[in-house]
ROMI-634156 format. One record per residue (C-alpha): residue in one letter; chain; y, x, z. Coordinates in nm, 3 decimals, decimal comma. Layout:
! ROMI-634156
residu: a chaine: A v: Y u: X w: Z
...
! end
This chain:
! ROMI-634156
residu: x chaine: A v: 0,000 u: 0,000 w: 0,000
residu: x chaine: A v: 0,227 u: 0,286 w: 0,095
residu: x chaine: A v: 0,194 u: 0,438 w: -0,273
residu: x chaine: A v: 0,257 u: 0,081 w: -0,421
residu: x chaine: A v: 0,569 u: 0,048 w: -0,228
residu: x chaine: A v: 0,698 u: 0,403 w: -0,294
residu: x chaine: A v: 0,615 u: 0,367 w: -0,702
residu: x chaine: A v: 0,794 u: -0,010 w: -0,664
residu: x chaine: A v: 1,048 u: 0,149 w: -0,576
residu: x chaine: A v: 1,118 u: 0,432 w: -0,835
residu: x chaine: A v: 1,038 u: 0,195 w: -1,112
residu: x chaine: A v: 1,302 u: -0,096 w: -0,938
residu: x chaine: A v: 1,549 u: 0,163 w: -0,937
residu: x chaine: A v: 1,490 u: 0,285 w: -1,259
residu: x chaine: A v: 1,491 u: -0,018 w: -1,430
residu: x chaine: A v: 1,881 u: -0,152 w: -1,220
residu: x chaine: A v: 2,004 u: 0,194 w: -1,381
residu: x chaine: A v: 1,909 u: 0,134 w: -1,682
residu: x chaine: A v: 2,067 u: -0,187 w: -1,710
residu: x chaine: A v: 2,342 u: -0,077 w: -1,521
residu: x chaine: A v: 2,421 u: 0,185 w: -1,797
residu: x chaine: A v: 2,379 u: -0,038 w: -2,043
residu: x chaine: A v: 2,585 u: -0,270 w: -1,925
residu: x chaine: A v: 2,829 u: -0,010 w: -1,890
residu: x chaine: A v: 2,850 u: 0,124 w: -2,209
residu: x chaine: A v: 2,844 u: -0,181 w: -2,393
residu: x chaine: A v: 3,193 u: -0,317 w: -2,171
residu: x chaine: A v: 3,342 u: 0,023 w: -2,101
residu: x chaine: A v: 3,581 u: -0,161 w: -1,843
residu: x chaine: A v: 3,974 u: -0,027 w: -1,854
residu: x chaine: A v: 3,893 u: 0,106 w: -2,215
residu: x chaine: A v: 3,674 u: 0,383 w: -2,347
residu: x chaine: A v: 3,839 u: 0,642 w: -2,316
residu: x chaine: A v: 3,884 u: 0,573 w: -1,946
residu: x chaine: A v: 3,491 u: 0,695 w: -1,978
residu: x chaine: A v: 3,526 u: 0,975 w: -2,154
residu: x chaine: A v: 3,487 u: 1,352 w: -2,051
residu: x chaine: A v: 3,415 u: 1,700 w: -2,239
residu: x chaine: A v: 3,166 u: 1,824 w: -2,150
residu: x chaine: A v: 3,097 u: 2,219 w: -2,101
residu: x chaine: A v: 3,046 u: 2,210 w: -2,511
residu: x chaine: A v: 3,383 u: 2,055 w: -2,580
residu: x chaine: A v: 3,182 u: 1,753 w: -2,652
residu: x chaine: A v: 3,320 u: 1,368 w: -2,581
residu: x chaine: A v: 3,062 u: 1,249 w: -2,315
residu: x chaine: A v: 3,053 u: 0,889 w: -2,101
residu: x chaine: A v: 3,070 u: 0,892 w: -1,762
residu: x chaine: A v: 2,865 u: 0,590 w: -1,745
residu: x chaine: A v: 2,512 u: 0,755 w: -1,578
residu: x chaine: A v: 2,718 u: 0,790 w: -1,259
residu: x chaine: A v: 2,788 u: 0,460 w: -1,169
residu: x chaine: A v: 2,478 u: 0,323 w: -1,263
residu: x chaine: A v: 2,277 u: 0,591 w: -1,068
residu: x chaine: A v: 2,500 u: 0,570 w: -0,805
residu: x chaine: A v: 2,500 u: 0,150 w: -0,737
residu: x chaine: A v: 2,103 u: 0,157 w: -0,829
residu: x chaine: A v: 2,046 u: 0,446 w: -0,591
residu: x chaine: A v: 2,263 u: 0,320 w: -0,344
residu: x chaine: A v: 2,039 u: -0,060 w: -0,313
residu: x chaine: A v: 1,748 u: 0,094 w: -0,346
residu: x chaine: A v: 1,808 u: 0,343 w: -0,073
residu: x chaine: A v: 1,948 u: 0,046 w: 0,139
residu: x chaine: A v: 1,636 u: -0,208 w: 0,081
residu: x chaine: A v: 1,482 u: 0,113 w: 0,320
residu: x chaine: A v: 1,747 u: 0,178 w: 0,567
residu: x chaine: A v: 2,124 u: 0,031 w: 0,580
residu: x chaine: A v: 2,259 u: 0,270 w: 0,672
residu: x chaine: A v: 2,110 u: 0,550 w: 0,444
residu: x chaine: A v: 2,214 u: 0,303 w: 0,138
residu: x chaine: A v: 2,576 u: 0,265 w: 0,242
residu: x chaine: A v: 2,620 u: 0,673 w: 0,264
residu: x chaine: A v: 2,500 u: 0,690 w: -0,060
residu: x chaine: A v: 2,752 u: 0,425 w: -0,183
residu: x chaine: A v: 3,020 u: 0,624 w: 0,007
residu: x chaine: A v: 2,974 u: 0,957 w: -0,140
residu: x chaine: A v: 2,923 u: 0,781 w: -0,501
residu: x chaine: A v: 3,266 u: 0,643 w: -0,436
residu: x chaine: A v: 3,395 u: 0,950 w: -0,331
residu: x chaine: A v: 3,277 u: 1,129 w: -0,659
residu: x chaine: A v: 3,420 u: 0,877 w: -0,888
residu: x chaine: A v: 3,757 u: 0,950 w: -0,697
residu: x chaine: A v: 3,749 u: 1,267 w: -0,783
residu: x chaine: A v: 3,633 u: 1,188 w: -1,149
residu: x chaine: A v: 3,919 u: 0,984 w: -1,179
residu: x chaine: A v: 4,218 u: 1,127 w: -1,004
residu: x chaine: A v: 4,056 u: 1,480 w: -1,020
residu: x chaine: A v: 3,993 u: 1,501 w: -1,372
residu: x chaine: A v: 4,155 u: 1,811 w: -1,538
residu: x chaine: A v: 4,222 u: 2,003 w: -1,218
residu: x chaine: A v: 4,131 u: 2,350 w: -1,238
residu: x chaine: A v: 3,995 u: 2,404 w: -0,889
residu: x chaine: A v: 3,668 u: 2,401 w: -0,758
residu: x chaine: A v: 3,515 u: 2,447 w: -0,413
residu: x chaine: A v: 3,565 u: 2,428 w: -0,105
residu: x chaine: A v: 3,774 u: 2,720 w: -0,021
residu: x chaine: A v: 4,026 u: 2,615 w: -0,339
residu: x chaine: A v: 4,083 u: 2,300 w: -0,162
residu: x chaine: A v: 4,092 u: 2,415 w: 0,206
residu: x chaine: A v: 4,360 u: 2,619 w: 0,096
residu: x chaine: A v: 4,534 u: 2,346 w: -0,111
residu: x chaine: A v: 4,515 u: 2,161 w: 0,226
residu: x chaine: A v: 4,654 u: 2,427 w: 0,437
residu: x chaine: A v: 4,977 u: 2,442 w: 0,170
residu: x chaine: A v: 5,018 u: 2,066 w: 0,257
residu: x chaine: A v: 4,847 u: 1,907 w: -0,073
residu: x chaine: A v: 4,580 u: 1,669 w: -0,011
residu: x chaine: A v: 4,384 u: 1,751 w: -0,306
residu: x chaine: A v: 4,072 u: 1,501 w: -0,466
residu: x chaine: A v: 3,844 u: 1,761 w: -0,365
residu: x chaine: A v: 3,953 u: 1,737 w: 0,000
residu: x chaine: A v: 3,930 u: 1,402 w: 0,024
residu: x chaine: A v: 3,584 u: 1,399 w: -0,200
residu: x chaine: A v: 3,473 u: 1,660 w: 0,116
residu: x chaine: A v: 3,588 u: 1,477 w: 0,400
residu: x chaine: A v: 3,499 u: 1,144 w: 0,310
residu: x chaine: A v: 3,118 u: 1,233 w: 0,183
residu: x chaine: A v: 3,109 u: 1,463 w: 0,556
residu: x chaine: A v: 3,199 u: 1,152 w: 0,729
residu: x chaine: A v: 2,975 u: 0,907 w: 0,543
residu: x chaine: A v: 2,672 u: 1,161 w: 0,613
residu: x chaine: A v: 2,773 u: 1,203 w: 0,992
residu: x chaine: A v: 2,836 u: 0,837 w: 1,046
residu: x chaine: A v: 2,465 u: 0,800 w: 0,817
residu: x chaine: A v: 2,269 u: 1,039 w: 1,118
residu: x chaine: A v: 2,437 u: 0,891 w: 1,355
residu: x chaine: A v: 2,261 u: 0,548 w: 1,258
residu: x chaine: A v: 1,903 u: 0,767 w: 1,160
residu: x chaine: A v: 1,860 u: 0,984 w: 1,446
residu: x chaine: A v: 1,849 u: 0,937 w: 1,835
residu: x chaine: A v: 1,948 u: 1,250 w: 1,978
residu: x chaine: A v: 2,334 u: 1,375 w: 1,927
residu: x chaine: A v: 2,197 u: 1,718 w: 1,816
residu: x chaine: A v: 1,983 u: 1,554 w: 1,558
residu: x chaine: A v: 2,239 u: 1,323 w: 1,453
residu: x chaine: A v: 2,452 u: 1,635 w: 1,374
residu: x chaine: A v: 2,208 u: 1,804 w: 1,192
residu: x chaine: A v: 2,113 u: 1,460 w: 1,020
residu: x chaine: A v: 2,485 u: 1,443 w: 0,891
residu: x chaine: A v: 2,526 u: 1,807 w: 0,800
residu: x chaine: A v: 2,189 u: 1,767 w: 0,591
residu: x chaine: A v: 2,287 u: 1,470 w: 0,363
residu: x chaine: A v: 2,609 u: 1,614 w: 0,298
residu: x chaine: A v: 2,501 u: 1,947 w: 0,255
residu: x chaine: A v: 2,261 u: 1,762 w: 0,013
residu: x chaine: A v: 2,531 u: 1,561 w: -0,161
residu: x chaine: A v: 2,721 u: 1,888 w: -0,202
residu: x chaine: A v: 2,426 u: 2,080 w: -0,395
residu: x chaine: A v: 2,334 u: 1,846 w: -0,616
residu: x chaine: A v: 2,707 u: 1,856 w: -0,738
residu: x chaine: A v: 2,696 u: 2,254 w: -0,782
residu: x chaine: A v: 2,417 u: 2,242 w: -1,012
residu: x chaine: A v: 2,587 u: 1,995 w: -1,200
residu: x chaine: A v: 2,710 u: 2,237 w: -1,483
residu: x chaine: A v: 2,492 u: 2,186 w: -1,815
residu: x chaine: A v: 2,277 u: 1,868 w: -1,936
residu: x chaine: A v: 2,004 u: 1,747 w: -1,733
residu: x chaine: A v: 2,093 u: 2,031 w: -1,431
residu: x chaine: A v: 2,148 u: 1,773 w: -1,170
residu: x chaine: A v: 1,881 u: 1,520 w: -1,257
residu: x chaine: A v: 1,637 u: 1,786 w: -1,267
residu: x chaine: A v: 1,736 u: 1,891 w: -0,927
residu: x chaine: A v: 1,689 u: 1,577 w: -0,766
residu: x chaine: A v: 1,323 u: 1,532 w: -0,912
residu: x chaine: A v: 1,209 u: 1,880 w: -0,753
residu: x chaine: A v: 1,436 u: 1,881 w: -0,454
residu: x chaine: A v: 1,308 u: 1,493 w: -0,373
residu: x chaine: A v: 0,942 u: 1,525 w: -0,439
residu: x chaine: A v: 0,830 u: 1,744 w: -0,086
residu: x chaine: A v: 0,948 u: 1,438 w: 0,051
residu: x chaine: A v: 0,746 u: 1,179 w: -0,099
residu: x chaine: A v: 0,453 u: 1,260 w: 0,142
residu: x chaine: A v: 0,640 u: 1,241 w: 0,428
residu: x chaine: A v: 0,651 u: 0,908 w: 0,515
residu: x chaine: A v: 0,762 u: 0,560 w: 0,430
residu: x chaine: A v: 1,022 u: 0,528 w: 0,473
residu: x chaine: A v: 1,133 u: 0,934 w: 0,324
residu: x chaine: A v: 0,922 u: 0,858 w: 0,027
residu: x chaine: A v: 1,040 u: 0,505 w: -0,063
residu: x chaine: A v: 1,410 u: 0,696 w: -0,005
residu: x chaine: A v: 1,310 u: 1,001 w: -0,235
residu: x chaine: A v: 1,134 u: 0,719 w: -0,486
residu: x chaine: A v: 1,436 u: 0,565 w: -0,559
residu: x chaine: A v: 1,686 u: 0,877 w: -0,578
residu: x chaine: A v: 1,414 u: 1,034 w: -0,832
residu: x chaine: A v: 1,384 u: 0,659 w: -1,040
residu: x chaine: A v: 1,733 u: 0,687 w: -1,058
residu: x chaine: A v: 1,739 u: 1,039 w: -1,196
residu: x chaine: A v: 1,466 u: 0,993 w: -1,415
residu: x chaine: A v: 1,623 u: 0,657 w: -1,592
residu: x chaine: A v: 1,959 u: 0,867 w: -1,722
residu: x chaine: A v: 1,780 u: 1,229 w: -1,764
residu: x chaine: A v: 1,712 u: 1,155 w: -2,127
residu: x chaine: A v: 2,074 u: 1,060 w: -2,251
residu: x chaine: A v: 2,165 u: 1,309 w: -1,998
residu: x chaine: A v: 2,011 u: 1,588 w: -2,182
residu: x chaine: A v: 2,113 u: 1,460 w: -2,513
residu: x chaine: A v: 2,506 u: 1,469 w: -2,405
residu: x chaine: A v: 2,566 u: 1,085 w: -2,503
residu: x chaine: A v: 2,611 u: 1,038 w: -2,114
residu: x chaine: A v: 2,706 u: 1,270 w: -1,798
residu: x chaine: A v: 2,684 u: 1,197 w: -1,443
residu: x chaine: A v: 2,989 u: 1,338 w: -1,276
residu: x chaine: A v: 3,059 u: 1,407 w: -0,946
residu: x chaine: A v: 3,021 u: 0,967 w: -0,927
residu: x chaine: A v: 2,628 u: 1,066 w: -0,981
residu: x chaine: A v: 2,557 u: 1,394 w: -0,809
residu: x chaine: A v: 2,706 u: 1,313 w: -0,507
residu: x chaine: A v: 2,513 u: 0,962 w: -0,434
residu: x chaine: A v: 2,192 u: 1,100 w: -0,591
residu: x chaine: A v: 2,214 u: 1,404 w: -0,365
residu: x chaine: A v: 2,305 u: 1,191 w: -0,094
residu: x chaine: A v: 2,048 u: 1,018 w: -0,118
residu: x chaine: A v: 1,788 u: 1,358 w: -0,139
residu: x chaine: A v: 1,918 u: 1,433 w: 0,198
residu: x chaine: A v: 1,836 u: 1,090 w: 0,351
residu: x chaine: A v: 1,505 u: 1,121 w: 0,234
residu: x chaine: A v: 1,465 u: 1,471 w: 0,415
residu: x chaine: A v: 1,641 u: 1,309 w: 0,719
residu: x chaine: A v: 1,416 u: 1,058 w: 0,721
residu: x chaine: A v: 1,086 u: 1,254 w: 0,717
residu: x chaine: A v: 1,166 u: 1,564 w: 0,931
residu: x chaine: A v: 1,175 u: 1,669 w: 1,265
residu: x chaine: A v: 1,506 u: 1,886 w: 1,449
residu: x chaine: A v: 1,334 u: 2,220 w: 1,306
residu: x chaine: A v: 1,316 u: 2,055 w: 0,935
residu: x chaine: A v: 1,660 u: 1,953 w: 1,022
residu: x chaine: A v: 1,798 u: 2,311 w: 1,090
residu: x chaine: A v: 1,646 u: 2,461 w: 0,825
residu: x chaine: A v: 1,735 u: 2,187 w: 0,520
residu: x chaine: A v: 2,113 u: 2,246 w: 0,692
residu: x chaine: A v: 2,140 u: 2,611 w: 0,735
residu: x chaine: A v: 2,001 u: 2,634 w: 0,375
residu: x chaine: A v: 2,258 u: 2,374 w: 0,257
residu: x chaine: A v: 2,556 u: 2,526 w: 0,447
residu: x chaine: A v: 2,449 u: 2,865 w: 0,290
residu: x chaine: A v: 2,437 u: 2,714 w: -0,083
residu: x chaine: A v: 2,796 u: 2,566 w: -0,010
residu: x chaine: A v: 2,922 u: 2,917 w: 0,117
residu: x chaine: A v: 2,767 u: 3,039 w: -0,220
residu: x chaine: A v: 2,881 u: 2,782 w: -0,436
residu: x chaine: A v: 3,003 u: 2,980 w: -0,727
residu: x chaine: A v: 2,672 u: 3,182 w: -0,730
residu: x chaine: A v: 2,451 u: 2,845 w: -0,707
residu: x chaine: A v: 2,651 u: 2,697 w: -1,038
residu: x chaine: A v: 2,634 u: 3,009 w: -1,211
residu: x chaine: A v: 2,239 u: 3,054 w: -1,106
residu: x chaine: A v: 2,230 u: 2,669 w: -1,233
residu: x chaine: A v: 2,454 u: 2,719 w: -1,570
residu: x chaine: A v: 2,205 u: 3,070 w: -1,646
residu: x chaine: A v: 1,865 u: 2,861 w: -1,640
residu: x chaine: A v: 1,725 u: 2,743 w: -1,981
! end
């Protein structure tokens, strides 16, 4: 039954993003070229895949655990702020923006970094008993959230990444696997047009998909899971440049 529910799941998810970016592409709401993005390539790509993952991920996460669902909805909303008002600014990181910060301008990024931080801490906080945990909990789906995001840099990077990164946790548990299910249904619906460049998922997409990657691990470890997912997450967002160039190098 477990296997049932966890492959309902993936395929439910997949199938609401798929309709999702349909849907999207066919009504391009506040005009098409509202949508549109170059890509690494110079090419003219749709930001559609990132709202559809993002919604789809974000109910099929949340059919699992509320509160889980409703981080992944936050840092999806946070992303597309950043697609929208962030579009076209050179800086990248979270040192660039720290430093915007400490010069008195609130940049996208900033406010992309805070926000998802807060969703993931208020998410642990609702996953985990112990404070320590809870912590750890938070740090872990936005250090999660965060990753996904850096490997974002060609075609097919980030969906990739959240197939590998969420299938360890599809054998730990219910409620991890139905959580990883639907993050990797999600992924797997868009990878296709992602890799062809007729669709992207932005920072909308990387950051709800890997948001929702972390729950999963949340869900389905224990405090020393939880320290080591985080300390390698905080490391790969001290290294950020590295891990996009390490991402942008693979074939």
């Amino acid at each position: 039954m477990s296997v049932r529910r966890t492959g309902a799941s993936s395929l439910r998810t997949a199938a609401l993003t798929r309709v999702g970016l349909g849907l999207l592409r066919a009504t391009a709401p506040g005009g098409r070229e509202r949508w549109e993005r170059r890509n690494h390539a110079g090419r003219a790509v749709g930001l559609y895949a990132g709202p559809a993952c993002a919604l789809a991920t974000a109910v099929g996460v949340g059919r699992v655990r509320t509160a889980a669902g409703l981080a992944v909805l936050a840092a999806g909303a946070c992303g597309a702020y950043d697609d929208v008002v962030g579009a076209g600014d050179p800086r990248s990181g979270f040192q660039a923006h720290l430093a915007a910060l400490r010069q008195g301008e609130v940049t996208s990024g900033a406010v992309k970094l805070f926000g998802i931080s807060a969703a993931g801490l208020a998410a642990g906080a609702a996953l985990k008993e112990r404070p320590l945990d809870r912590l750890l909990a938070g740090a872990v789906i936005a250090g999660a959230a965060h990753l996904v995001n850096l490997v974002d840099v060609r075609p097919g990077r980030a969906a990739v990444a959240v197939l590998a990164l969420g299938a360890p946790a599809l054998p730990r548990g219910r409620a991890g696997a139905r959580t990883a299910a639907a993050a990797m249904g999600a992924a797997a619906a868009v990878l296709p047009d992602d890799l062809a460049e007729r669709t992207m998922l932005g920072d909308t997409g990387a950051h709800a998909l890997g948001a929702a990657v972390g729950a999963a691990v949340v869900a389905g470890t224990g405090r020393a899971g939880l320290v080591a997912h985080a300390a390698a997450l905080v490391a790969a967002a001290a290294c950020g440049d590295r891990v996009s160039a390490l991402a942008r190098s693979l074939v």
